[in-house]
C-alpha positions as CSV (number, residue, x, y, z in Angstrom):
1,X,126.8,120.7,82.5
2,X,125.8,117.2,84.2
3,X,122.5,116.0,82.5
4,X,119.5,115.7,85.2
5,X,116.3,114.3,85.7
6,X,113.3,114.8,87.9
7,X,110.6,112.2,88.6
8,X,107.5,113.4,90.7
9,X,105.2,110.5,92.9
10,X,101.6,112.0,93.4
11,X,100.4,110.8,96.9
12,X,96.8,108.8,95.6
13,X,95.4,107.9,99.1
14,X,96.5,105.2,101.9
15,X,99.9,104.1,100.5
16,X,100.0,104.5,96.7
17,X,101.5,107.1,94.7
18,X,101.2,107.7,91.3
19,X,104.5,108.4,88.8
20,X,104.8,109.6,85.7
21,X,108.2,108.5,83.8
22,X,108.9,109.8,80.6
23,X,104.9,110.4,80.1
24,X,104.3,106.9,81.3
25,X,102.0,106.5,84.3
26,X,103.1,104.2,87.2
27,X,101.1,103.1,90.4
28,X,103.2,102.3,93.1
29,X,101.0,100.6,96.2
30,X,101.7,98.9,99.4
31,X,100.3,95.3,100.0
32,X,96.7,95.6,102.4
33,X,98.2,94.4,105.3
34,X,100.7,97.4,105.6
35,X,97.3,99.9,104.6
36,X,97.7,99.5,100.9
37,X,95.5,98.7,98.5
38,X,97.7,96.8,96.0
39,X,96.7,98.7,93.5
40,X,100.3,98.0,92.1
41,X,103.9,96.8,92.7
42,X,106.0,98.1,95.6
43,X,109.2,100.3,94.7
44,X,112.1,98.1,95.8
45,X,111.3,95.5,92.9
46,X,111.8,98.3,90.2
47,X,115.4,98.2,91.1
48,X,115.7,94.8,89.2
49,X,113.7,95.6,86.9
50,X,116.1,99.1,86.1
51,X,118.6,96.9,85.9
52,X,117.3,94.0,83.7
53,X,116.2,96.8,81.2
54,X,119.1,98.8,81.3
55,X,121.3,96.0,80.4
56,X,119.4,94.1,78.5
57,X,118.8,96.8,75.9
58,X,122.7,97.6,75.7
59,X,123.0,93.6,75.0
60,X,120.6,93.4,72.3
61,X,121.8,96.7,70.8
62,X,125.5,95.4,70.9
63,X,124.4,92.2,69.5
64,X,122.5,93.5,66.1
65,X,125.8,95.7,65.6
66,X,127.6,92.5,66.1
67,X,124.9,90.9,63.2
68,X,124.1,88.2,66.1
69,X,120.1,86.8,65.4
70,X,118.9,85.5,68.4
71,X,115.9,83.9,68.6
72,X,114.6,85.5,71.9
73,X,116.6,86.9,75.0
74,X,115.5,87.1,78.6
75,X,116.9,89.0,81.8
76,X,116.3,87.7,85.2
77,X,117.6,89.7,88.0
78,X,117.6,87.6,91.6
79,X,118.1,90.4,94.3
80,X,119.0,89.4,97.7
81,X,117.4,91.9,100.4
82,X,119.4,92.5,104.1
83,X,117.2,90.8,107.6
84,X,117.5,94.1,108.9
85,X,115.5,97.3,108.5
86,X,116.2,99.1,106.2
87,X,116.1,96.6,104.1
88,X,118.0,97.1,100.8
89,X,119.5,94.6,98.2
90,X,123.3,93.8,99.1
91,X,123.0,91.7,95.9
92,X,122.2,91.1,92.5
93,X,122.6,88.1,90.4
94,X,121.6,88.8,86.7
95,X,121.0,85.6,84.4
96,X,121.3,86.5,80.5
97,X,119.3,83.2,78.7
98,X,119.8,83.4,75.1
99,X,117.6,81.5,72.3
100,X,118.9,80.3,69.3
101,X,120.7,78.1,67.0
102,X,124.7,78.2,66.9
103,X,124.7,81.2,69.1
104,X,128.8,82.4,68.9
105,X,129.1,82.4,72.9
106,X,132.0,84.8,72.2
107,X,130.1,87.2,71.3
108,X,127.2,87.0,73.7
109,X,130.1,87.4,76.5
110,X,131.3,90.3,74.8
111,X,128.2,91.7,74.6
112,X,127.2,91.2,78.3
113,X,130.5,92.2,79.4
114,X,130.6,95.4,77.4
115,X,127.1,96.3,79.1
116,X,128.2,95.8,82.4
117,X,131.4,97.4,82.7
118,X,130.9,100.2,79.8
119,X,127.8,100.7,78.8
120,X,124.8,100.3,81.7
121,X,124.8,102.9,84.1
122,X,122.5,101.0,86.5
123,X,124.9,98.3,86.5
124,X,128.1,100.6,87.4
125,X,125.8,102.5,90.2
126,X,124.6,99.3,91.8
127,X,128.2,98.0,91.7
128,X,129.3,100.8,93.8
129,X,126.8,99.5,96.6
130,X,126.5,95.7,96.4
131,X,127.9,92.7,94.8
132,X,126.6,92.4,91.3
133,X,127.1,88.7,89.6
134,X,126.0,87.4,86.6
135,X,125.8,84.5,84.2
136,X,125.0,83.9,80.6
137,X,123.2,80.4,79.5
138,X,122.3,79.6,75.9
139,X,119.0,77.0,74.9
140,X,119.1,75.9,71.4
């Protein structure tokens, strides 16, 4: 039996809706000029931030297994959205930036690669819908 999940978004007034994600509350808002109140982000942007999470926590978890210390690791995700309503991303670039002395770039490409095409299941939905790029750069 296929696992599932629900999410429910509470209507709070004007455009915000309220979430709650595994017991976590979330305020999703509009900017004022639409008839929010920016009372918090707006959806679209969670998309990145789903992926940056997703495979950034299969990159770390590789990398202890791998016994790779890094001094600090950050995901950026650049999403490109269409001119056109409906607007959606048609891409993603995700930057992997590493910290740390001697890093073994092998393995951080292992890593990264092993997250995107195994292990991150935003990454292989998103790839079914857009290009999806990425790059991996190392500060000592």
């Amino acid at each position: 039996m296929n696992e599932k999940e629900t999410i429910n978004a509470s209507w709070i007034g004007k455009m915000g809706f309220e979430a709650k994600v595994n017991g976590h509350k979330i305020i999703l808002d509009a900017i004022e000029n639409v008839g929010g109140e920016d009372k918090g982000p707006r959806p679209k942007p969670f998309m990145m931030v789903s992926l940056a999470g997703c495979t950034g926590m299969d990159v770390i978890s590789i990398l202890k297994k791998m016994r790779v210390d890094v001094d600090d690791f950050n995901v950026r995700v650049d999403g490109e959205l269409t001119d056109e309503h409906p607007k959606y991303y048609n891409k993603m670039h995700v930057t992997y930036e590493f910290w740390g002395k001697d890093l073994p770039i092998d393995k951080l490409k292992k890593a990264v690669k092993l997250s995107e095409d195994k292990y991150c299941g935003v990454s292989a939905t998103y790839k079914k819908v857009m290009e999806l790029t990425s790059e991996i750069v190392v500060h000592e």
